[in-house]
C-alpha positions as YAML, in Angstrom:
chain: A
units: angstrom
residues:
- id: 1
  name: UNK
  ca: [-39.89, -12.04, 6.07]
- id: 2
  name: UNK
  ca: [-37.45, -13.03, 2.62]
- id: 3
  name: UNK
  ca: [-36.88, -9.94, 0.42]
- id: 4
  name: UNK
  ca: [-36.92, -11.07, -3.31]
- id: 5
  name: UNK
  ca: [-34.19, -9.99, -5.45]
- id: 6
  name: UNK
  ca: [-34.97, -8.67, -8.89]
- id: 7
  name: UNK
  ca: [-33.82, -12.00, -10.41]
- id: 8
  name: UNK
  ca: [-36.66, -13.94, -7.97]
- id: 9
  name: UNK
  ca: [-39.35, -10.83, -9.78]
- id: 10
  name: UNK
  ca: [-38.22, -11.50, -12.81]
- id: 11
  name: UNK
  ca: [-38.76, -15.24, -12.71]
- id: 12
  name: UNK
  ca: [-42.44, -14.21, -10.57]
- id: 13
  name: UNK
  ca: [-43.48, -12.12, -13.44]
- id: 14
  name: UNK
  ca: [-42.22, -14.77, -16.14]
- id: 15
  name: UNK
  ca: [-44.73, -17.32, -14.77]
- id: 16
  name: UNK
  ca: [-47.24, -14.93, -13.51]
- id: 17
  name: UNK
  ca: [-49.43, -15.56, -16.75]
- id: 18
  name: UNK
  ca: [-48.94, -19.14, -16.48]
- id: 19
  name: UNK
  ca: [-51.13, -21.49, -14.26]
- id: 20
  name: UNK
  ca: [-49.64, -23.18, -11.90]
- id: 21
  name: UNK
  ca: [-50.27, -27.13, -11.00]
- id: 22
  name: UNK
  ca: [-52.35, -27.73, -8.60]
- id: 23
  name: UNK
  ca: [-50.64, -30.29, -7.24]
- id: 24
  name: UNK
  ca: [-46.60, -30.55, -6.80]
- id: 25
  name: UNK
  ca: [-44.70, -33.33, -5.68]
- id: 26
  name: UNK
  ca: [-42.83, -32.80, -2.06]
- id: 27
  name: UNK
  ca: [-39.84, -34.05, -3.62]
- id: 28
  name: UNK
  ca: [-40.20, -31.91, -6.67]
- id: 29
  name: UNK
  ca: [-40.46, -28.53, -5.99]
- id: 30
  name: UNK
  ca: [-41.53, -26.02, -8.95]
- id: 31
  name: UNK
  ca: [-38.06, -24.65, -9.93]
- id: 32
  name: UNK
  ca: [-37.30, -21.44, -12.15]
- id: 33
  name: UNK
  ca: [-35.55, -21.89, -15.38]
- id: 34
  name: UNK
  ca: [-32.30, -21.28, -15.02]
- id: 35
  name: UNK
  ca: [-30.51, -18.53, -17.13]
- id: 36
  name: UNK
  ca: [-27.23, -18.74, -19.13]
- id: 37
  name: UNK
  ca: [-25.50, -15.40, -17.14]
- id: 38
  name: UNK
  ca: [-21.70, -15.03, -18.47]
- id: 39
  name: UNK
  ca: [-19.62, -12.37, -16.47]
- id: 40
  name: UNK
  ca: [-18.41, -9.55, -18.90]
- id: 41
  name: UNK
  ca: [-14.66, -10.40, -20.39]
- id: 42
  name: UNK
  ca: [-12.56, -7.11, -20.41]
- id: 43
  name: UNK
  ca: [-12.13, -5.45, -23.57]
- id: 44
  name: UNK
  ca: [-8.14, -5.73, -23.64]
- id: 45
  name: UNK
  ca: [-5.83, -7.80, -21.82]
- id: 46
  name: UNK
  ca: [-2.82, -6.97, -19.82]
- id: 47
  name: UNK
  ca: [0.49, -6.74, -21.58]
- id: 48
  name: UNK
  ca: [2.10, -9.23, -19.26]
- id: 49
  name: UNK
  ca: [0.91, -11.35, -15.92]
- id: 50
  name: UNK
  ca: [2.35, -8.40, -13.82]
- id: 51
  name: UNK
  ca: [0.74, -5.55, -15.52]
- id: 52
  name: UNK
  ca: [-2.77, -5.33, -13.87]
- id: 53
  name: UNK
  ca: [-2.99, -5.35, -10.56]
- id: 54
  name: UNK
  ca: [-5.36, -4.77, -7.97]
- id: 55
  name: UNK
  ca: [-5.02, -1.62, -5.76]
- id: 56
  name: UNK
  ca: [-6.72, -1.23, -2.04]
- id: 57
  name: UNK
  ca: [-7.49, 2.72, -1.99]
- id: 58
  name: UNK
  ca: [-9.46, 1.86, 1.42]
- id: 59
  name: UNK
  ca: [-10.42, -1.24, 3.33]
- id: 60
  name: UNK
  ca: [-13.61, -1.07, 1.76]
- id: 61
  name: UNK
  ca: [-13.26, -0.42, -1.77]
- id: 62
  name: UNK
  ca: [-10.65, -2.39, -4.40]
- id: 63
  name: UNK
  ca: [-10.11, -0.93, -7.35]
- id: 64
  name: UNK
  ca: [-8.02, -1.95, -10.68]
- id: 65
  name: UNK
  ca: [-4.83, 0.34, -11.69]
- id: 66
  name: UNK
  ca: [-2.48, -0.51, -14.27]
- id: 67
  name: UNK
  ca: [1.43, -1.09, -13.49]
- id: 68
  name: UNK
  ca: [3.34, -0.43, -14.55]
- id: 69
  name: UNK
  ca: [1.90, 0.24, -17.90]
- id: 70
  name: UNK
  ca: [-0.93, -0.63, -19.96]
- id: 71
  name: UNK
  ca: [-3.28, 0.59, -22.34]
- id: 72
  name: UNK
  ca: [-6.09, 2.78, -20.94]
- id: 73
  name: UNK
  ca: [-9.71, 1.49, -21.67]
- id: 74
  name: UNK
  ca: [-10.48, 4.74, -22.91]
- id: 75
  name: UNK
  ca: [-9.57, 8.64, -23.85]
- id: 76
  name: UNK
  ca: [-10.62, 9.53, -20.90]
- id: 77
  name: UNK
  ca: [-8.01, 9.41, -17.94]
- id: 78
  name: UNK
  ca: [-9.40, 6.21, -15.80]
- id: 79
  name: UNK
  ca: [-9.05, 6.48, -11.76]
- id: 80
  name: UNK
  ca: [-5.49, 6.24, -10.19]
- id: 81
  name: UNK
  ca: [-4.19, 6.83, -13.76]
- id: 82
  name: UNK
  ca: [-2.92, 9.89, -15.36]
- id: 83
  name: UNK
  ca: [-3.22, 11.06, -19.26]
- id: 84
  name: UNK
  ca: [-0.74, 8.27, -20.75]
- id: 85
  name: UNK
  ca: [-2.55, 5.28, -18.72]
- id: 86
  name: UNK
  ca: [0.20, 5.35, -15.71]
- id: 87
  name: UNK
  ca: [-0.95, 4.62, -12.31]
- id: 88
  name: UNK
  ca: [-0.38, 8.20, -10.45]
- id: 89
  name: UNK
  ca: [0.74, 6.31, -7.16]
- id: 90
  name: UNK
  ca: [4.28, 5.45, -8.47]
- id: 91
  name: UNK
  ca: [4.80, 8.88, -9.58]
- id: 92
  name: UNK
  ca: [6.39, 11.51, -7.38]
- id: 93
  name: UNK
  ca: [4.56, 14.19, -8.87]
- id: 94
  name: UNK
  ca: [1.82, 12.68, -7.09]
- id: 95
  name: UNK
  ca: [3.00, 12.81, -3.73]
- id: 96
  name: UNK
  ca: [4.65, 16.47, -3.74]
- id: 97
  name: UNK
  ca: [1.10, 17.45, -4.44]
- id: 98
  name: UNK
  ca: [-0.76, 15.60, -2.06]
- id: 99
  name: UNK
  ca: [1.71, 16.34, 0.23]
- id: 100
  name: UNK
  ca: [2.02, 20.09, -0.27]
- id: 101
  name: UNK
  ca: [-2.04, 20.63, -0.95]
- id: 102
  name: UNK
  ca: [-1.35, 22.32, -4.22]
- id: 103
  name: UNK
  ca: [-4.12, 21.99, -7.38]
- id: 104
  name: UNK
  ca: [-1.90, 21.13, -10.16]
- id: 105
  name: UNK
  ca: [-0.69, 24.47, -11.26]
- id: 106
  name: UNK
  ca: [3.34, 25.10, -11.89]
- id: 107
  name: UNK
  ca: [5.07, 27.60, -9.08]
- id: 108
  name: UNK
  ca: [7.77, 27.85, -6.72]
- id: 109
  name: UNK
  ca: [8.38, 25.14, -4.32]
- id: 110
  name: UNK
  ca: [10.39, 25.87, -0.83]
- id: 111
  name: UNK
  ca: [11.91, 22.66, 0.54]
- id: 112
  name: UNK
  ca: [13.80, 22.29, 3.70]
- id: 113
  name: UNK
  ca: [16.88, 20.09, 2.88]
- id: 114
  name: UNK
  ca: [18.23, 17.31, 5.36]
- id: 115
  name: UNK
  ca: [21.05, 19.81, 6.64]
- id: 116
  name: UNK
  ca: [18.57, 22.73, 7.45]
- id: 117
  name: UNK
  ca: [18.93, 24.76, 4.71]
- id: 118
  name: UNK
  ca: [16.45, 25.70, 2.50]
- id: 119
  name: UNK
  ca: [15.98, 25.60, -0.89]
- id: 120
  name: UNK
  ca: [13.67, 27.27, -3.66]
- id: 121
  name: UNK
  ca: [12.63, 25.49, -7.17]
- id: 122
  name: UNK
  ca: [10.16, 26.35, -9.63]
- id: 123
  name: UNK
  ca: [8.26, 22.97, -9.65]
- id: 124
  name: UNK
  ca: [5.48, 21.37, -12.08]
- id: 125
  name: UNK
  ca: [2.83, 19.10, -10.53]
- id: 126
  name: UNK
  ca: [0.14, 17.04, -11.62]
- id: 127
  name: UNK
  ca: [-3.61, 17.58, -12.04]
- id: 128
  name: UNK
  ca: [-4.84, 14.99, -9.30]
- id: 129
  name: UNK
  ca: [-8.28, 13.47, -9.99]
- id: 130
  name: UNK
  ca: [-10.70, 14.46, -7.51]
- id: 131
  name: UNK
  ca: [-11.21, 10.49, -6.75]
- id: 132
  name: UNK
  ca: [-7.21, 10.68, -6.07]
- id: 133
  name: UNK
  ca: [-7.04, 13.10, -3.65]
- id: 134
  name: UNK
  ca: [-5.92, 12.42, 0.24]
- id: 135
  name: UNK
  ca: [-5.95, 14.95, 3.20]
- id: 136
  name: UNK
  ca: [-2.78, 16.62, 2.59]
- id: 137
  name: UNK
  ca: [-1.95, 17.40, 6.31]
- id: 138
  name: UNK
  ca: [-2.30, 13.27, 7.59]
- id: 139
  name: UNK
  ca: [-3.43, 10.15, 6.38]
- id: 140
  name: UNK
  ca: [-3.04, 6.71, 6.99]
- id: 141
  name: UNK
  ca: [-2.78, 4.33, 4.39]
- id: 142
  name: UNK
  ca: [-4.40, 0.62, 5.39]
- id: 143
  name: UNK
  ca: [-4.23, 1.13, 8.76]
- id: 144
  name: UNK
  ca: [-3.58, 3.09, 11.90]
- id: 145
  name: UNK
  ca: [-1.39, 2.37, 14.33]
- id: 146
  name: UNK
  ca: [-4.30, 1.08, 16.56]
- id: 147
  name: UNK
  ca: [-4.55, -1.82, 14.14]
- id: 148
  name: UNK
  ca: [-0.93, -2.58, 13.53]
- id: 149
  name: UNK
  ca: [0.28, -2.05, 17.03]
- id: 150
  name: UNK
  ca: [-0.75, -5.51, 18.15]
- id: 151
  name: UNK
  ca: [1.99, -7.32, 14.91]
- id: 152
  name: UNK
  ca: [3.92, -4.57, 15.32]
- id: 153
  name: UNK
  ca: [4.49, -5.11, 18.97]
- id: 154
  name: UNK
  ca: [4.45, -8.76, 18.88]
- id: 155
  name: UNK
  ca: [7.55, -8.98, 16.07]
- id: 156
  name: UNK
  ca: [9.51, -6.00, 17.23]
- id: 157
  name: UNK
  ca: [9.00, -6.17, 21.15]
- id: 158
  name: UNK
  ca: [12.55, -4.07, 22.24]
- id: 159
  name: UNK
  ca: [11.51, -0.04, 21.89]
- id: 160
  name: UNK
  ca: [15.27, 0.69, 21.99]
- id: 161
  name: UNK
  ca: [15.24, -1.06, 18.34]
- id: 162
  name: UNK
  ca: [17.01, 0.99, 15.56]
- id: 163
  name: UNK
  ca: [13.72, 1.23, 13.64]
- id: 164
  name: UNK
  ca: [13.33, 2.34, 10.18]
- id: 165
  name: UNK
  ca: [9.84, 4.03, 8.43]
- id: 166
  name: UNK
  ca: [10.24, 4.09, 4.55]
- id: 167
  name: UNK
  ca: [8.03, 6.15, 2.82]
- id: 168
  name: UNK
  ca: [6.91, 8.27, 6.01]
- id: 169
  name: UNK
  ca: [5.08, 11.18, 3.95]
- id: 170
  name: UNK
  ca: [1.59, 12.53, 6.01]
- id: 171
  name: UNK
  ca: [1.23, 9.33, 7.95]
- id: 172
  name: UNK
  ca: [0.55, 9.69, 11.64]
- id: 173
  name: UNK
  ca: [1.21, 6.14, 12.61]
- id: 174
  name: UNK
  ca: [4.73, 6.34, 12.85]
- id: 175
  name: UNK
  ca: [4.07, 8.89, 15.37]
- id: 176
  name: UNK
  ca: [1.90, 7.41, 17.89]
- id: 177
  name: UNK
  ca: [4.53, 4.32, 17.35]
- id: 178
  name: UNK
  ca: [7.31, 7.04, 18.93]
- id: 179
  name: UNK
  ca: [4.92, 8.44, 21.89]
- id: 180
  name: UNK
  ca: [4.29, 4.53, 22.47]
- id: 181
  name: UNK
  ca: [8.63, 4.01, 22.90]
- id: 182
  name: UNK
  ca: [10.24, 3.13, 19.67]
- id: 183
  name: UNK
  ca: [11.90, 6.32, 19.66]
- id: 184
  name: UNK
  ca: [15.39, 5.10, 17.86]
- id: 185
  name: UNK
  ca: [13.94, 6.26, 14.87]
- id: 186
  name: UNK
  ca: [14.30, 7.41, 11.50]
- id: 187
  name: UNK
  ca: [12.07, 8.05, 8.60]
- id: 188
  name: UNK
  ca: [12.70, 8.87, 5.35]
- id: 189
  name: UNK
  ca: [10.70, 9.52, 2.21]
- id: 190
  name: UNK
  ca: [11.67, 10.51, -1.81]
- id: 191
  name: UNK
  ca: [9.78, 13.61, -1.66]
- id: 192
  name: UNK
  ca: [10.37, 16.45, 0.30]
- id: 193
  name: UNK
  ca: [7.23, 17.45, 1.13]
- id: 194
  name: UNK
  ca: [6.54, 14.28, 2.51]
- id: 195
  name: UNK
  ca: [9.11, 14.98, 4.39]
- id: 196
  name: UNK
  ca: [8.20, 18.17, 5.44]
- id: 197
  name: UNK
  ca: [4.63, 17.27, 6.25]
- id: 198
  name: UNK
  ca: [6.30, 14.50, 8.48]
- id: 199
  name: UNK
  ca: [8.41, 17.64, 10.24]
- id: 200
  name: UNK
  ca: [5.21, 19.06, 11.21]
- id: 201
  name: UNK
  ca: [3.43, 15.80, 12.62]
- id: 202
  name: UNK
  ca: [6.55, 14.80, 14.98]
- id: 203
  name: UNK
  ca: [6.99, 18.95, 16.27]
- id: 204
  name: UNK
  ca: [9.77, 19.85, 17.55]
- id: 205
  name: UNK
  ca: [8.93, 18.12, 21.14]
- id: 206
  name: UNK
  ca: [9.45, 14.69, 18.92]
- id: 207
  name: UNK
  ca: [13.17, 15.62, 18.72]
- id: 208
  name: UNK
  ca: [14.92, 12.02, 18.76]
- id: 209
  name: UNK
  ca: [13.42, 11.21, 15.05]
- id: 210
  name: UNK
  ca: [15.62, 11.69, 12.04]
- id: 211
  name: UNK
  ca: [13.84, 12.59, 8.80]
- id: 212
  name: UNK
  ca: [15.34, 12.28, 5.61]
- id: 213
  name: UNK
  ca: [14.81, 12.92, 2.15]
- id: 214
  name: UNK
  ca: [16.11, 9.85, 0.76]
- id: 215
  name: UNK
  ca: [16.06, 7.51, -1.98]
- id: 216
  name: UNK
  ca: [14.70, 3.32, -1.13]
- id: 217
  name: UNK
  ca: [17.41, 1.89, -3.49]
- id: 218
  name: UNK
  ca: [20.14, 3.93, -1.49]
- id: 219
  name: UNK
  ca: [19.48, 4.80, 1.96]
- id: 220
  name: UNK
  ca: [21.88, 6.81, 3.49]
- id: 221
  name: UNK
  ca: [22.85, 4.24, 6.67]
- id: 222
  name: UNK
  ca: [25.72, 2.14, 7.34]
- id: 223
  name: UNK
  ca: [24.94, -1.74, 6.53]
- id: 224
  name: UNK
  ca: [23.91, -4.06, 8.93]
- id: 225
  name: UNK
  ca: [22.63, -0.84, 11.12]
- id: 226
  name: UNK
  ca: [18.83, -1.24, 11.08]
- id: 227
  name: UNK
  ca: [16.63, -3.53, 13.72]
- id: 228
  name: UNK
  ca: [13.06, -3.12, 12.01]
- id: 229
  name: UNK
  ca: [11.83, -1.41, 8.94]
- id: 230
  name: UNK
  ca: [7.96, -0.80, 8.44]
- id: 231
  name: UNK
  ca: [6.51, -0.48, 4.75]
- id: 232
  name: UNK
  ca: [2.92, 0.53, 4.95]
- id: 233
  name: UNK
  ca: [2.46, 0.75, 1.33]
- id: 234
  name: UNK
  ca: [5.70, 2.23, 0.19]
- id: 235
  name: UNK
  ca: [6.99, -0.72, -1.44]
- id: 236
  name: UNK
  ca: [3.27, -1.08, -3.63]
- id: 237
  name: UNK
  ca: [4.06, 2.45, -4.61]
- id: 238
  name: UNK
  ca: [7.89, 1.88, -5.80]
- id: 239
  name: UNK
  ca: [6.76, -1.54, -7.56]
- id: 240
  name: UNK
  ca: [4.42, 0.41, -9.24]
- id: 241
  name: UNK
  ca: [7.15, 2.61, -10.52]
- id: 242
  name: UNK
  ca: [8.83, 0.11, -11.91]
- id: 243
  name: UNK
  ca: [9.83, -3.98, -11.04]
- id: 244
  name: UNK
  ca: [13.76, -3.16, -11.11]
- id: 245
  name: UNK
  ca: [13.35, -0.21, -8.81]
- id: 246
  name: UNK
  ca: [10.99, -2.46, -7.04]
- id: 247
  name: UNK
  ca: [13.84, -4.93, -6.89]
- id: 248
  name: UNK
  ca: [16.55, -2.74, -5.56]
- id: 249
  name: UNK
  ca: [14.74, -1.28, -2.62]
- id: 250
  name: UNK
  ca: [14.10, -4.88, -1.54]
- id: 251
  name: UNK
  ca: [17.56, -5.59, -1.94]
- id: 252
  name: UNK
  ca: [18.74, -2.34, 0.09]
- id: 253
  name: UNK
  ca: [16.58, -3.17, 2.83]
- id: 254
  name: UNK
  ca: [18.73, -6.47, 2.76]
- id: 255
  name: UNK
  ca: [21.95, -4.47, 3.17]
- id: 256
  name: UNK
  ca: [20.39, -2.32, 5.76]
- id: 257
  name: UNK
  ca: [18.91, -4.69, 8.21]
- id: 258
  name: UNK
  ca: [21.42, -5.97, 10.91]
- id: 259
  name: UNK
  ca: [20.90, -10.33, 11.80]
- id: 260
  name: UNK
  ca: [18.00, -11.40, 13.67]
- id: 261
  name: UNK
  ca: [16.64, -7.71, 12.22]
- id: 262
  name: UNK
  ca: [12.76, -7.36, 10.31]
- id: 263
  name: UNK
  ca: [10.96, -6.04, 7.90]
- id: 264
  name: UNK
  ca: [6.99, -5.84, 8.33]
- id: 265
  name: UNK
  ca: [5.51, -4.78, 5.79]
- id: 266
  name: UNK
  ca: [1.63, -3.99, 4.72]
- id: 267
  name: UNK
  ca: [0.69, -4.30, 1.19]
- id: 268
  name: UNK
  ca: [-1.83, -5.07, -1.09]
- id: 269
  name: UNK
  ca: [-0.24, -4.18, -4.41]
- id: 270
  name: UNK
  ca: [1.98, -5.93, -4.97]
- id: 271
  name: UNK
  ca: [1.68, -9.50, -6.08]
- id: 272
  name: UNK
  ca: [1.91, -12.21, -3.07]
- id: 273
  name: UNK
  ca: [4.34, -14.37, -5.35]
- id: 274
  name: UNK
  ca: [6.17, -11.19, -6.42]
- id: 275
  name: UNK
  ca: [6.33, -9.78, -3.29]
- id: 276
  name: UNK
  ca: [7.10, -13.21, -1.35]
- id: 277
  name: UNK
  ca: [9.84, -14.47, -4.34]
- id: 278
  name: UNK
  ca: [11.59, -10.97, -3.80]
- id: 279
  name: UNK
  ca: [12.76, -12.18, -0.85]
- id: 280
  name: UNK
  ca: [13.02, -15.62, -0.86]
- id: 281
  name: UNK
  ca: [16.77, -15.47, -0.65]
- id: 282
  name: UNK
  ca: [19.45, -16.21, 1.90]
- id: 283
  name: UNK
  ca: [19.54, -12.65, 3.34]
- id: 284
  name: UNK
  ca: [15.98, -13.51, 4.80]
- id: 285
  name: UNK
  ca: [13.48, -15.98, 7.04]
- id: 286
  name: UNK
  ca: [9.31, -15.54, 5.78]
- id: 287
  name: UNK
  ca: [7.26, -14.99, 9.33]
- id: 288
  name: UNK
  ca: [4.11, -13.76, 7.45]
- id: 289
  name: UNK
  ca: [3.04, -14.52, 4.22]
- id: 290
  name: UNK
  ca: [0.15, -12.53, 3.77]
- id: 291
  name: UNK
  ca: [-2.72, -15.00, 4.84]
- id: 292
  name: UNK
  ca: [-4.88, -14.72, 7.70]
- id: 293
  name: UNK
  ca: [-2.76, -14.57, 10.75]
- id: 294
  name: UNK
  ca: [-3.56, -13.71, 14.89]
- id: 295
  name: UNK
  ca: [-1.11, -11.25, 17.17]
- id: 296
  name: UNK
  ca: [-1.08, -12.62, 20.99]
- id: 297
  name: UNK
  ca: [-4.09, -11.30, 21.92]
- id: 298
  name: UNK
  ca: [-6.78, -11.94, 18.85]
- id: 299
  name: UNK
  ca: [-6.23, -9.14, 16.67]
- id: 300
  name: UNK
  ca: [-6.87, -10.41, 13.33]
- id: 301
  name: UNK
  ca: [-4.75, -9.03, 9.83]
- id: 302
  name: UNK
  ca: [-7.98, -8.74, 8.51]
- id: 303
  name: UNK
  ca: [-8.34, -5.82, 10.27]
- id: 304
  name: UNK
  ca: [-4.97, -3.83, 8.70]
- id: 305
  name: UNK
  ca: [-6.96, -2.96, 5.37]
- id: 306
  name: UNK
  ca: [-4.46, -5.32, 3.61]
- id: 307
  name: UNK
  ca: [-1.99, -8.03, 3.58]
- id: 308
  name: UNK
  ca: [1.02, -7.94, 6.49]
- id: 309
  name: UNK
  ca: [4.42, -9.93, 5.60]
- id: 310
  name: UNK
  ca: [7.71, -10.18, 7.73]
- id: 311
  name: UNK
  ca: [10.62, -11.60, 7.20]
- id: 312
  name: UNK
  ca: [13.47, -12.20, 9.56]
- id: 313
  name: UNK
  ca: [16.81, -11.07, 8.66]
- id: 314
  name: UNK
  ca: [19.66, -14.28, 8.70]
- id: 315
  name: UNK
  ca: [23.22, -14.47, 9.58]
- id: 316
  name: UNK
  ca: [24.45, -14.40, 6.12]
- id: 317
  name: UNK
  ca: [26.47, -11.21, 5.22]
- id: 318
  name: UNK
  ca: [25.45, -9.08, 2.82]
- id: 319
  name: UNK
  ca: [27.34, -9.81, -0.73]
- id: 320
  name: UNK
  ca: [27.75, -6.32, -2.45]
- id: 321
  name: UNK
  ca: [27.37, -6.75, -6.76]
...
């Protein structure tokens, strides 16, 4: 049985008061008028090719944000931006709150610091939209590890690789990645809580991972140290911050990453020819380019809630400015 759509009873009761031939020509079929339907044109336009981007809150749902600034449509705060029309994501108020569960209200703050002291801080934090909120004790952005393992394990297939997590906040993945044997790890994020949340998730049985509060465009490791880096969404996050901060982490990861070394990352922010052109320089070889691509066994990208790029770390030294 066809369902009819409420375009097919529209044209139904358009002709309903209208008799219909009583003959019709097998090569002529009756055919409704068709209708001059225009898509709605957006009130404003971005203030440059790079301003309005699309941003993947869930495999499922796509939603516009605005980075890194634009005019808001309206008074009224629109999703995944805060008061003055910035996307929340690139803002670290953001992510101390999501991280520590708090609702927006100013207070002291108790951070463990990367040599095990602690520290106290009266904080403020943001009001988070209800539509902005994630579980503040885990959550996976894009993916799980169930879905990236397959990429993960076909481009980085030595466990006793020096790997790298940037951005690690409440993500679990990066765990399960540990139990499954790439324990030469460290993980690092710009907000302590993040960090802290990350403490909790590895326990102290998890004791070969070193977390760090650190910043992208200056990691604390030696050059040339790191095997494999994984950006699930961190590097959307920092673009959205800002395109020279965006710029700099790309270029650290450069100076990080030892030869024959990658970077996977899993982003849907960002755009391809942004994203692609940041490292389209000697430092690095494209593996993934964000289209459709297959691990050894079938696994689809379509299936990691976004894009996946790699690159492949050359022989040329890295050239300090």
């Amino acid at each position: 049985m066809s369902t009819m759509t409420p375009l097919h009873t529209n044209f139904i009761a358009a002709f309903s008061s209208t008799p219909l031939p009583t003959r019709r020509s097998p090569l002529r079929p009756l055919q409704p008028p068709r209708l001059p339907i225009q898509p709605p044109r957006l009130p404003i336009q971005p203030s440059s090719s790079s301003a309005l981007r699309s941003c993947r809150i869930s495999p499922l749902l796509v939603l516009p944000i605005i980075s890194p600034t634009t005019l808001s449509l309206s008074s009224k705060p629109a999703i995944h931006q805060d008061e003055e029309g910035n996307c929340v994501f690139g803002k670290k108020e953001y992510w101390d709150e999501i991280y520590s569960g708090t609702t927006g209200v100013n207070g002291d703050d108790t951070i463990n610091n990367n040599d095990g002291s602690i520290t106290t801080t009266t904080t403020t934090t943001v009001i988070v939209a209800p539509e902005d909120r994630r579980p503040s004790e885990s959550y996976s952005w894009y993916c799980g590890w169930d879905e990236l393992a397959p990429f993960w394990t076909m481009l980085v297939p030595d466990t006793s690789s020096r790997v790298v997590i940037a951005g690690i906040g409440n993500d679990p993945s990066p765990v399960q990645m540990y139990d499954a044997g790439w324990t030469n790890m460290m993980a690092y994020d710009y907000s302590r809580r993040g960090v802290d949340r990350a403490r909790e998730l590895f326990a102290p049985s998890r004791d070969g991972v070193e977390l760090l509060t650190a910043d992208a465009t200056d990691l604390p490791l030696e050059t040339s140290s790191v095997d494999a880096t994984l950006d699930k969404g961190t590097l959307d996050a920092i673009f959205i911050t800002g395109e020279e901060i965006f710029r700099r982490s790309v270029r650290e990861m450069g100076r990080v990453t030892a030869e024959g070394g990658r970077v996977v990352s899993v982003s849907t922010v960002v755009n391809p020819d942004v994203l692609l052109g940041e490292f389209d320089t000697v430092y690095w070889e494209n593996v993934h380019d964000g289209s459709l691509a297959f691990a050894e066994d079938g696994e689809a990208t379509i299936d990691l809630g976004a894009e996946l790029y790699s690159w492949k770390r050359t022989g040329v030294p890295f050239v300090f400015d």
